[in-house]
C-alpha positions in Angstrom: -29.3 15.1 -14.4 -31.1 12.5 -12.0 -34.3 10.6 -13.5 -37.0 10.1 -11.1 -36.0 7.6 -9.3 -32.8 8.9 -8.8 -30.7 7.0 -11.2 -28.3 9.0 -13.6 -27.8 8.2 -17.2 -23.9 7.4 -18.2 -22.2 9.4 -20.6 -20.7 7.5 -23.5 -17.5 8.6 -21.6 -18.6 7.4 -18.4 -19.4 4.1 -19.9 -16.0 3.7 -21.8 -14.7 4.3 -17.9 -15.7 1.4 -16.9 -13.2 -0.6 -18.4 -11.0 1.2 -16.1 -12.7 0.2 -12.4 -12.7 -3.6 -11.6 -14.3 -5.1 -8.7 -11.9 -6.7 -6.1 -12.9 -9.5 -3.6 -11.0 -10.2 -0.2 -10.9 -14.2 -0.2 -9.6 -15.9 3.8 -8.3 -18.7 2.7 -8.8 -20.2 6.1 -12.5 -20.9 4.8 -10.8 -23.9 2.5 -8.1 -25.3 5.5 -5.4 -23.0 4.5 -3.8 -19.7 5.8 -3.8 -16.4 4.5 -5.9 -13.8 2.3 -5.9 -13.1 -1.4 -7.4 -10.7 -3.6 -9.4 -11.5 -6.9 -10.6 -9.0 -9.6 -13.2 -9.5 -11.8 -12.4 -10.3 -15.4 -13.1 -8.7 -18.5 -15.1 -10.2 -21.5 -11.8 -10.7 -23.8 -10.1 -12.3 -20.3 -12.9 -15.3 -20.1 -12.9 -15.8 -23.6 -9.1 -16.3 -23.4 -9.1 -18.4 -20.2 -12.0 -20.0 -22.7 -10.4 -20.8 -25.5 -7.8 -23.5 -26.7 -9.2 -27.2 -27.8 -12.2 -29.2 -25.6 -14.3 -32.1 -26.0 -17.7 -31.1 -23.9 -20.2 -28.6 -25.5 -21.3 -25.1 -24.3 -24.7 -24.2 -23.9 -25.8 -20.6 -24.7 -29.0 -19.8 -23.6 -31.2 -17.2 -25.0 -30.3 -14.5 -22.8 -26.6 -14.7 -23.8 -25.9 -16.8 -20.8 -23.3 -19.9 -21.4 -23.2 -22.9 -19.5 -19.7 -24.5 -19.7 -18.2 -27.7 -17.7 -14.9 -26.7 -15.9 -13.7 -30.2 -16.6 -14.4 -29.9 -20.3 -12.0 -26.6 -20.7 -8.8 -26.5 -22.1 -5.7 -28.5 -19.5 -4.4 -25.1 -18.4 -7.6 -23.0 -17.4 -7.4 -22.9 -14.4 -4.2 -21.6 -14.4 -5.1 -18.7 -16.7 -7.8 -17.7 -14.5 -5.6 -17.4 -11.6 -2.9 -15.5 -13.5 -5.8 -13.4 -14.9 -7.3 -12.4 -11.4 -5.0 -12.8 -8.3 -4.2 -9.0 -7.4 -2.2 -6.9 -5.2 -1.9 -3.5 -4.9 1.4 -1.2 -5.6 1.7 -0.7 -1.6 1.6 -4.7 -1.6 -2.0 -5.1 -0.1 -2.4 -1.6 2.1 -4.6 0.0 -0.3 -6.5 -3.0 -0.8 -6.9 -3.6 3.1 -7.9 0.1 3.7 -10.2 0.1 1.0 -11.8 -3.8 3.0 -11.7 -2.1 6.5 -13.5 0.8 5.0 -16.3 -1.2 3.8 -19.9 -1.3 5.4 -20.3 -5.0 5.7 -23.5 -4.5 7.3 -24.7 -3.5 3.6 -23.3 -6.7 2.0 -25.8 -9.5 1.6 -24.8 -12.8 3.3 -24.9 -14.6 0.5 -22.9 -12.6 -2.1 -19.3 -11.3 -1.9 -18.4 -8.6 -0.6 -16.1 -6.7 -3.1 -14.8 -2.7 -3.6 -14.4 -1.3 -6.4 -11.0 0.3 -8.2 -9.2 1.8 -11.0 -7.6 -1.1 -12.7 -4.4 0.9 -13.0 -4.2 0.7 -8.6 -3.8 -3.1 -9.0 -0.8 -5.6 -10.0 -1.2 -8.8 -11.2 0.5 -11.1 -8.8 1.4 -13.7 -12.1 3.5 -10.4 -13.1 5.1 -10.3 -9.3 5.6 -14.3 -9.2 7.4 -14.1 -13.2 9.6 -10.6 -11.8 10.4 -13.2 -9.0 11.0 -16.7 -10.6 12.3 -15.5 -14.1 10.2 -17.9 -15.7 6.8 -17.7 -17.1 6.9 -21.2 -17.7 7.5 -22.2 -13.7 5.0 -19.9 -12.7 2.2 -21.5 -15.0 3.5 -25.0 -13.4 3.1 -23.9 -9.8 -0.2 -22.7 -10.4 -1.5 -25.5 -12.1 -0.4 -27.2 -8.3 -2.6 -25.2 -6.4 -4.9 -27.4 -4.1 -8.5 -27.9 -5.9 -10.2 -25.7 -2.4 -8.0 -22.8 -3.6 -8.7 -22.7 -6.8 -12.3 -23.2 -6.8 -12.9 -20.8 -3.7 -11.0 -18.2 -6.1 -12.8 -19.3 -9.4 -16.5 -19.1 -7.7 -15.7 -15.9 -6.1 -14.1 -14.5 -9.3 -17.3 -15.8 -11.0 -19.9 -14.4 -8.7 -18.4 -10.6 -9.1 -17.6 -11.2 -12.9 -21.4 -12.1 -13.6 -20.2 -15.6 -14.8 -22.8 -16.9 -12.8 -26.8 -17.4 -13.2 -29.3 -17.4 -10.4 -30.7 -21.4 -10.1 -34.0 -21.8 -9.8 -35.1 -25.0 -7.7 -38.5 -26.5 -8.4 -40.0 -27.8 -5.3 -40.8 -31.7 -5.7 -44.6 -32.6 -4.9 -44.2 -35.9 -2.4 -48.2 -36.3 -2.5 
């Protein structure tokens, strides 16, 4: 039953299903001087706190609201390559789903300055670290390879993959008096 304005109330059942949807972003590469498109899911709660975890020397702030400030540089050696095993997707018709589901997609809705993303069942989408080990044989190579992605690739994925995982926090600039 609708509320009054409009909004429906999830059923514990509903809101056990979301685990099951994750939001999907279409990244152009070609924005960061290289070719080719990629997709990115959002990540789960137990996914950061993995990509999270492991020894560092800078401090995390937590905020009130729950909200954690962390400095990239100050996480574990191998993060980044975790988040990129953790959210570069494909689909099981290797992208036509995925491009269907873009070209379907009322742009005209999206704000410019937040990603446009669509949402799926988790179980449509393949990791592509689980493509590139069934390829390579070796976890290990694959974990190398992606710790030798160029810096523009990584953080155009990892700010994108932010933005749609709510990693991020609006900034609020105070405006400087120059009287």
């Amino acid at each position: 039953m609708a509320g009054v304005d409009g909004r429906v109330a999830l059923s514990a059942l509903d809101l056990l299903g979301l685990a099951e949807q994750r939001k999907v972003a279409r990244l152009d590469l070609s924005t960061v001087g290289y070719s080719g498109v990629v997709y990115a899911c959002d990540l789960t709660a137990a996914q950061q706190q993995k990509i999270m975890s492991g020894p560092r020397k800078g401090k995390t702030r937590i905020h009130r609201d729950g909200a954690m400030d962390v400095d990239w540089a100050d996480l574990p050696q191998d993060a980044a390559a975790k988040f990129l095993e953790a959210c570069l997707v494909t689909d099981k018709t290797e992208g036509e789903t995925l491009e269907r589901a873009f070209a379907a997609l009322d742009t005209s809705e999206a704000e410019d300055d937040k990603t446009a993303y669509i949402t799926l069942p988790a179980s449509e989408l393949v990791l592509m670290s689980e493509l590139m080990v069934a390829e390579l044989k070796q976890p290990r190579l694959v974990r190398e390879k992606l710790e030798q992605f160029p810096n523009a690739v990584t953080s155009l994925i990892v700010r994108t993959v932010r933005e749609i995982s709510g990693m991020t926090e609006d900034r609020v600039e105070e405006k400087k008096d120059n009287s």
